[in-house]
C-alpha positions, 0 to 999 in steps of 0.5 A, spaced: 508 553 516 505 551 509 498 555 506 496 548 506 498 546 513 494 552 516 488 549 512 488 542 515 489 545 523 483 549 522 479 541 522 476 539 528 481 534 530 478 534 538 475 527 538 479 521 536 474 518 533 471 524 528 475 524 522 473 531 519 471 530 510 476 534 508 481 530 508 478 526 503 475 532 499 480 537 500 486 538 494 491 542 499 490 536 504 492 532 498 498 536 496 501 537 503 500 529 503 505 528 498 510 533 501 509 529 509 508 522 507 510 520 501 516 525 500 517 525 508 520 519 512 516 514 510 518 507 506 513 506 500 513 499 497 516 500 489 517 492 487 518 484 487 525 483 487 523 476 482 519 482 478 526 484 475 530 477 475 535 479 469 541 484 470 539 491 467 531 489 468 527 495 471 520 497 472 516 504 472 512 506 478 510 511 483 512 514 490 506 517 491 504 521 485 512 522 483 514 518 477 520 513 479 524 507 476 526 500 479 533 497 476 537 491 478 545 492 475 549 486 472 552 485 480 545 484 483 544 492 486 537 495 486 536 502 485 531 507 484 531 513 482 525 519 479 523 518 472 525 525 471 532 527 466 537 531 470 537 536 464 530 538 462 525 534 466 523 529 461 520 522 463 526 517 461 523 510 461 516 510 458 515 502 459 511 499 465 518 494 465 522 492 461 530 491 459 536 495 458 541 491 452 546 495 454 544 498 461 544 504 460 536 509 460 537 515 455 532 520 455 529 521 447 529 529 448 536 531 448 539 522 449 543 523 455 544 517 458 544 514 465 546 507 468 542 503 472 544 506 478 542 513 476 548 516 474 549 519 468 554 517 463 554 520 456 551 528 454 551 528 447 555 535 443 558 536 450 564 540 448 560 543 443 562 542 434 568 545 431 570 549 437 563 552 438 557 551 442 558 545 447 558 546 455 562 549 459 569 547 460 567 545 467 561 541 466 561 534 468 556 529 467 557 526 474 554 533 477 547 531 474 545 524 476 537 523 477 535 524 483 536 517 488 532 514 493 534 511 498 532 503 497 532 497 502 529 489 501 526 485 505 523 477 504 524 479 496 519 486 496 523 492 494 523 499 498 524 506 497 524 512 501 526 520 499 529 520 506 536 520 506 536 521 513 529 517 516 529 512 519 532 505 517 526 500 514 526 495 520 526 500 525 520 503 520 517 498 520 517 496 528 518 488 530 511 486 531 510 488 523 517 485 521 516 478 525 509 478 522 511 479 515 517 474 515 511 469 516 509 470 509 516 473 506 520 466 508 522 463 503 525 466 495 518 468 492 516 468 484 512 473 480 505 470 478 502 476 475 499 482 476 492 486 476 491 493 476 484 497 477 482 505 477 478 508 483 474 514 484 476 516 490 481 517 495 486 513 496 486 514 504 478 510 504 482 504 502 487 504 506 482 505 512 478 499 508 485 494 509 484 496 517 477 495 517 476 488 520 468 491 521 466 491 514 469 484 511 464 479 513 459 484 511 460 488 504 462 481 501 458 475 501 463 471 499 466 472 504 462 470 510 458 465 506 464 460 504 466 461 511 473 465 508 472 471 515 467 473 518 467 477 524 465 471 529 471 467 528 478 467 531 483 473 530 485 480 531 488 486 530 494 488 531 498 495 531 505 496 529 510 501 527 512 507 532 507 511 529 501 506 530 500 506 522 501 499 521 496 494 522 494 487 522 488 483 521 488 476 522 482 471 521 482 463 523 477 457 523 474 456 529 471 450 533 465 451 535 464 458 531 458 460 533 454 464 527 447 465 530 449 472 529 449 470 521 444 465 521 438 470 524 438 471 517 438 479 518 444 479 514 445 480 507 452 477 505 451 471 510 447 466 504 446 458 504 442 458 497 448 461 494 452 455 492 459 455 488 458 450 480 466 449 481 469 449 488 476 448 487 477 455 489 475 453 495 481 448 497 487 450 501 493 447 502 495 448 510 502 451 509 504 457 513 504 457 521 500 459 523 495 457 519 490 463 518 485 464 512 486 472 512 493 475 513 492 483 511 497 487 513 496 494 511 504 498 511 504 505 511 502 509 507 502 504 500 503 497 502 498 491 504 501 484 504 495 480 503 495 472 505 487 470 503 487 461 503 493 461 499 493 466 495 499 471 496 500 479 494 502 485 495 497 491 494 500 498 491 496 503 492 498 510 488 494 516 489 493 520 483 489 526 486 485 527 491 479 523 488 483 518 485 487 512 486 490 506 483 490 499 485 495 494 483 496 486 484 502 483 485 501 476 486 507 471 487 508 464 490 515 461 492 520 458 488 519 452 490 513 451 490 509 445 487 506 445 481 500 443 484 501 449 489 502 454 483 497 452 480 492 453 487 495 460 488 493 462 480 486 460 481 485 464 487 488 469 485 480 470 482 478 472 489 481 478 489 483 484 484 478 488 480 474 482 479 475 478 485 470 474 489 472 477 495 474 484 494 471 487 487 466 490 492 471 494 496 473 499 490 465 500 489 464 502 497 471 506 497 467 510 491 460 509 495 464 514 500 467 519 495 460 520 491 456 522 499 461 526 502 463 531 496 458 536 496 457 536 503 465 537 508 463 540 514 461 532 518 466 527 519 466 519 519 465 516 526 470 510 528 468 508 535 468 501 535 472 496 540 476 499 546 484 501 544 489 496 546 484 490 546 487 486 540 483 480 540 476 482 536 474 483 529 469 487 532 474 494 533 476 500 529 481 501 535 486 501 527 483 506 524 483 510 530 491 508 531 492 511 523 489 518 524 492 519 531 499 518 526 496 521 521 496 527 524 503 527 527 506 526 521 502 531 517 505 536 523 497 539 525 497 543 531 491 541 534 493 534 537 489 535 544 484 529 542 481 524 547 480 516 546 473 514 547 472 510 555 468 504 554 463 509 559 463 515 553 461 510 549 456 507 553 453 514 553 454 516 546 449 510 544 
């Protein structure tokens, strides 16, 4: 056991719907993260298939807080390999994207040279001048590739996984989340475009943010107001994924919704004096079955596939410590989209992303949590809403409950002696 395995088994782990602060706060935690998750048996999000369209395309991204590289060859293979040189540690690619002319990545430091599969290829003075200096006889430069990923497609979005031996994609995935994806990931997709936003606080807070249907109607105004999800709609949540990590929420339009809860006027982010000058960013053009407002799919540990009207993303979430993390966009549509449609797709694009309609409030409430439970650890989070199973209300934290009961499998912490709430303790607990 790890220095910092000991340190995360000495939390109290004994109610499964307390999550101990530390988990946000502590660097040790964070570290041993990178270790189980991000370098374990997971499956991290890294591209779009349509962001490398060109033979020797490539993009620079993170598995966790390792730096990798993306590449498709002249045979339409894609790779992924660390952005570390096999020689002396150097970064290689110091581009976000781009393209090799002649399909080789060479390091500026000492210019060895590798092709888009990661292997090396050309180590200059190998054999040394005029008799002197070089390598040793025996040196070949296939010996020293980069260090390689494991990468596997599906519906056009790029995976990438330290774990030669793990679990294939789809059995990570699970088929409930698999089926639910290919409702979004039917039909060749194209790059529209990309946003990228820095927050203060733990990447965990987000992720647990994509799995909370409870706040959505109630941070964003937006949202409830124009009728884009609100909690008294029709919809659930969905776990997925043989740890339970994976998730689903889902919201549709209703006959007959009834908002009395919204319009007793007690809620803030319900608010009929507040009117759109231009609502264009309100059309929606009925084109997935089934019809929903929101798909956001929330893939362990990195990932959301988000449908919100007709905007379509994939979201990157990239720890940068234990306080910080990125958050990218990647907003794409269908090739054989419309123009008409393609440009409905790029206006909504405005109502998520750093300055989104909808969701600039989410990065500001991550942060809210981060600044309020750094100087005091030692209390929890409570997250006991809706009973476990019941899949069919936007009123439940049963996702949030399900993530921690894996998260804590994954992570390898000892005291897994934990207990669900039954609808009579939390009755009592009121």
């Amino acid at each position: 056991m790890t220095e910092y395995s000991r340190g995360i088994d000495r939390l109290d782990w004994s109610d499964a719907t307390k999550v101990p602060f530390q988990v946000y706060t502590d660097d040790s935690i964070y570290k041993l993260e990178q270790e189980k998750i991000f370098r374990g048996d997971t499956w991290c999000f890294v591209a779009l298939e349509s962001e490398l369209p060109e033979s020797f395309s490539y993009k620079s991204t993170f598995v966790g807080d390792v730096p990798v590289v993306v590449t498709r060859d002249d045979k339409g293979e894609f790779y992924v390999w660390v952005n570390r040189c096999s020689h002396r540690g150097a970064e290689i690619c110091r581009n976000r994207h781009g393209k090799s002319e002649d399909g080789t990545f060479t390091c500026v430091y000492h210019q060895w040279a590798f092709n888009a599969a990661g292997d090396c290829v050309g180590v200059p003075f190998r054999k040394g001048h005029q008799g002197k200096g070089g390598f040793p006889k025996d040196f070949k430069p296939s010996d020293r590739p980069l260090q390689k990923l494991k990468v596997e497609s599906l519906g056009g979005v790029i995976f990438a996984s330290f774990a030669n031996e793990g679990p294939a994609l789809k059995e990570y995935l699970g088929p409930e989340m698999v089926q639910m994806m290919s409702r979004v990931l039917c039909k060749p997709l194209e790059y529209l475009g990309v946003t990228r936003q820095y927050v203060n606080a733990n990447w965990k807070l987000y992720t647990e943010n994509t799995k909370d249907p409870y706040h959505a109607s109630l941070l964003h105004l937006f949202h409830a107001t124009f009728g884009v999800y609100r909690s008294t709609m029709g919809g659930g949540c969905q776990v997925g994924g043989p740890l339970g990590m994976h998730s689903l929420l889902s919201a549709y339009i209703i006959e007959n919704e009834d908002k009395s809860e919204y319009e007793k006027g007690d809620l803030r982010t319900y608010d009929t004096d507040v009117k759109l000058a231009d609502t264009s960013v309100l059309q929606v053009i009925p084109e997935l079955d089934p019809v929903f407002t929101n798909h956001i799919q929330s893939i362990f540990p990195s990932m959301v596939l988000q449908q919100i009207h007709n905007t379509l993303a994939v979201r990157q979430i990239l720890p940068k410590g234990v306080d910080r993390f990125e958050l990218i966009f990647h907003f794409f549509g269908y090739q054989d989209d419309t123009p008409e449609l393609k440009a409905e797709r790029i206006r909504q694009m405005n109502l998520v992303g750093p300055a989104g309609y909808i969701s600039m409030e989410d990065g500001e409430a991550t942060e809210l949590v981060q600044n309020a439970i750094s100087g005091d650890p030692n209390h929890h989070s409570l997250m006991a809403m809706g009973e476990d199973g019941d899949e069919s209300t936007l009123l439940s934290e049963t996702l949030l409950r399900s993530y921690w009961k894996g998260y804590r499998e994954i992570m390898g912490v000892s005291c897994l002696l934990y207990t669900s709430p039954s609808p009579r303790d939390k009755r009592q607990s009121r």
